[in-house]
N, C-alpha and C positions, 0 to 999 in steps of 0.2 A: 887517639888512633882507633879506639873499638870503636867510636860512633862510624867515622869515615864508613869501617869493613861493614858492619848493617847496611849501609846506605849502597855502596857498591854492592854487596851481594840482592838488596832489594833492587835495583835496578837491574843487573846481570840476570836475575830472574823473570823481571818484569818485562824487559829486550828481549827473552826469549817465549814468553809469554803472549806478549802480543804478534811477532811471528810467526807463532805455532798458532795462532789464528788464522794463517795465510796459506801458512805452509807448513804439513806435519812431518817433526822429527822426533825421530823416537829414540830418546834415550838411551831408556836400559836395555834394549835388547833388539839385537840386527843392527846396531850402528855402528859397526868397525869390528877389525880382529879384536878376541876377546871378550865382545862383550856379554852381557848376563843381567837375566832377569833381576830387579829388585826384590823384597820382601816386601809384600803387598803392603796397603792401610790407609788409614783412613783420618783425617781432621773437620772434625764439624762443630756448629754453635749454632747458639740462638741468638741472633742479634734485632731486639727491641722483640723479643714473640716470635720472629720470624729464622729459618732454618736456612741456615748457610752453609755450604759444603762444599769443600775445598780439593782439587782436584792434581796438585802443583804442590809437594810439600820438600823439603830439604831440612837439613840438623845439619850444624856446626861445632865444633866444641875445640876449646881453644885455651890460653891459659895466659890473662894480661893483668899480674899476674896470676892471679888466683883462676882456679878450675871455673870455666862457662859454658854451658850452651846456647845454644839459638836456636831456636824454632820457629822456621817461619811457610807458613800456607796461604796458595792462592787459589781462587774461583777464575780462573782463563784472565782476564784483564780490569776485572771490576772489582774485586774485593780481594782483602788480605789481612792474612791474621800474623803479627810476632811477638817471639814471647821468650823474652835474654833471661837467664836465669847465672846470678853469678855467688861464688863460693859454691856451684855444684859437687851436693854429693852423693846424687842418686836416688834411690828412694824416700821419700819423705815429703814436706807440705811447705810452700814456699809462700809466703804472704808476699804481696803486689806493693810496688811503694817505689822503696827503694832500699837497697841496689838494685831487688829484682825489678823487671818491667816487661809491659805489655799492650800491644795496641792492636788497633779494629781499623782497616783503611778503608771505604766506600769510594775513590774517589780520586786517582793518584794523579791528575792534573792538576787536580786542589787542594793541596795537601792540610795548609790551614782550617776548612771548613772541614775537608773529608777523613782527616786522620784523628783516630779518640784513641786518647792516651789513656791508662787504666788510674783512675785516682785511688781505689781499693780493690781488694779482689786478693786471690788465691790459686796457685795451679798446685795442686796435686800430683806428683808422677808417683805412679800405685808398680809400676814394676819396669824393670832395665834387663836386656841379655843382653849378647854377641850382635843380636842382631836388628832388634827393635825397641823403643822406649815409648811407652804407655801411660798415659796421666787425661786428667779431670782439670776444669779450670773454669771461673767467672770472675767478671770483675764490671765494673761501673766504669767507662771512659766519657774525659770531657776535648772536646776540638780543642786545634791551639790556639783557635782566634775566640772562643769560650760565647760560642752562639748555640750550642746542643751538646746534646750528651747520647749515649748509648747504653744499653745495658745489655753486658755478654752472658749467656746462663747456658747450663747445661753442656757446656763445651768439654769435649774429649777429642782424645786422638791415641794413635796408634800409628807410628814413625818408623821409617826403615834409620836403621846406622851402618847401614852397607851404601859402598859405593858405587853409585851407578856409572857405567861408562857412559861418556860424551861420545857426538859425533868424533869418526875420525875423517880426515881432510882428505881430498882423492887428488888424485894428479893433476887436477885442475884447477882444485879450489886454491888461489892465492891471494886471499881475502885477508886474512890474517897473520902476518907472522913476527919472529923477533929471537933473535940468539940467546939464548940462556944460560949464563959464563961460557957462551964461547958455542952453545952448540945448539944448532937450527932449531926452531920448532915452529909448526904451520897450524894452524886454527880453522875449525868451521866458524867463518865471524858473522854475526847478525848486530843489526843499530838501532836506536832507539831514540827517540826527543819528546819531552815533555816538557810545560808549562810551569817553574817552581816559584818559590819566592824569591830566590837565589838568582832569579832571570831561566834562561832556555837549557835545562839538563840534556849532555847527549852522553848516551851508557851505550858502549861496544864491548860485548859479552863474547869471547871464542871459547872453545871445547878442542878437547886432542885426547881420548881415551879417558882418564884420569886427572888429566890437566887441566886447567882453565886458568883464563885472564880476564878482567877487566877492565876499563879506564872509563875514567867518568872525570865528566867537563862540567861544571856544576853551573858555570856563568856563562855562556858561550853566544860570542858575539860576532865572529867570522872571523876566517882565515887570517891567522896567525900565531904566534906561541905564547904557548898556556903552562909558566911553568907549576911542578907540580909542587904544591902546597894546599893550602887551605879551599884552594877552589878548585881543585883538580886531583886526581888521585888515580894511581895504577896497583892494581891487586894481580898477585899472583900465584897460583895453588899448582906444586910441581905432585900431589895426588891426594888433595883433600883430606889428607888426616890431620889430627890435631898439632901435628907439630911442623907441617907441612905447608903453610900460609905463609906468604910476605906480602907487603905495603908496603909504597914508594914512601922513600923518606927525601930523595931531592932527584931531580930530572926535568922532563920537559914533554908537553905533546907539543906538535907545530899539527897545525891543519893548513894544508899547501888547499884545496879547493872543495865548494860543495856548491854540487852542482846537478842538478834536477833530482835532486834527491840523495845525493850519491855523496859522501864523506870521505877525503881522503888527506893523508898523511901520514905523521913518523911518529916514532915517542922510544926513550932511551929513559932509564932509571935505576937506582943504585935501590933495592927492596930490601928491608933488617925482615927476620922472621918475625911473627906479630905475636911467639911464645920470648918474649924478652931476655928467659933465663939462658935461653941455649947458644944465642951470640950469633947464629949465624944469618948470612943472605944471601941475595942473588942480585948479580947486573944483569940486566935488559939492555941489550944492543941492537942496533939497524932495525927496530924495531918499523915494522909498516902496516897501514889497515887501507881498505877502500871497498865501503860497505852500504849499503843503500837504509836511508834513515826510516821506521815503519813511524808515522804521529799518530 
């Protein structure tokens, strides 16, 4: 289940990612009751000699079940840095391999040629508060199709662990929505399609203060039902803390039409929390989206 939540959360950021190329929204601050500035900072690297710097970064931490985080930063729609650290326990020096891991994306239509996986390497986190997490890190990545390599150096960052508010939805926007045991909630929704190995990815990322959803279609071959398993998946964050996350464990999208661009249909799903220990979830009911796809 932890690979699925990377993959949706890089898609749900990559959906809005390439949007925000079209059309800017702004996060942490001015977008709805509530909201508030982030704590600034910054993720950059050397990838091959050359200086990457990431303008898009977000942290997760989660516990499946041992303590993890994520780290993962982008440059607007061309590059992407993440970086799972797991038995997190704050400060100290984490060798690349495994469990921990780490990649370099160039390329995310192509994921085979353009994704480098870290074969060694290092992230250092040099200090953690309330409010931001600070670390160092290089590592050697090879593609998954093993035609090139990358080498990451120099890489540091400086991460907010505050939560930024999402758009919230206006009396118009009915883009997104779906009951949450029972009780409404509406979405700023944005779509997304990309080329995988899996066949045609489509990621529909919504925001509501705190909240956000995902669903991701990993094989998607036209209108009709996808249910949710191995090739389809619904995430759901009722306020992005760590104990606050679910993943569909059985349900359904149906895609009734897509049409000039435009994706529509339902999705209903029964989500366990993705912290194992604590037993609980949520249903997703009359769940509905109708979102225009950005390629």
């Amino acid at each position: 289940m932890k690979n699925f939540r990377s993959i949706i959360l890089l898609l749900s950021l990559l959906t809005f990612g390439l949007s925000a190329c079209q059309k800017p929204i702004d996060f942490p601050e001015g977008s709805g009751p509530g909201g508030k500035k982030s704590t600034s900072g910054f993720f950059k690297a050397k990838v091959n000699g050359v200086w990457v710097e990431c303008n898009v970064t977000t942290v997760q931490r989660y516990n499946t079940p041992n303590p993890t985080i994520q780290i993962s930063a982008f440059k607007g729609a061309t590059d992407g840095f993440t970086i799972v650290l797991q038995d997190y326990t704050g400060v100290g020096d984490y060798p690349l391999g495994s469990p921990n891991t780490a990649s370099y994306i160039n390329d995310f239509k192509n994921p085979l040629s353009g994704n480098f996986i870290a074969e060694k390497g290092h992230v250092k986190i040099t200090s953690v508060n309330a409010k931001t997490v600070k670390g160092t890190f290089e590592f050697s990545g090879f593609n998954i199709d093993g035609t090139d390599t990358k080498n990451i150096t120099e890489g540091s960052f400086e991460v907010s662990l505050e939560t930024p508010n999402g758009p919230t939805p206006g009396d118009n926007d009915k883009s997104l929505s779906t009951k949450v045991d029972g009780t409404l909630v509406s979405f700023v929704g944005l779509g997304g399609m990309v080329q995988t190995p899996l066949g045609k990815t489509i990621s529909i990322a919504g925001a509501n203060g705190t909240k956000a959803i995902s669903i991701a279609i990993f094989d998607y071959t036209g209108p009709g039902t996808y249910t949710l398993n191995d090739l389809a998946q619904v995430g759901y964050n009722q306020d992005q803390s760590q104990t606050g996350s679910f993943l569909s464990a059985s349900g359904k999208v149906v895609v009734n039409s897509y049409i000039n661009g435009v994706i529509k249909g339902t999705f209903e799903c029964v989500a366990p929390n993705e912290d194992s220990t604590l037993g609980t979830k949520v249903t997703l009911t009359e769940g509905k989206f109708e979102v225009k796809l950005q390629q």
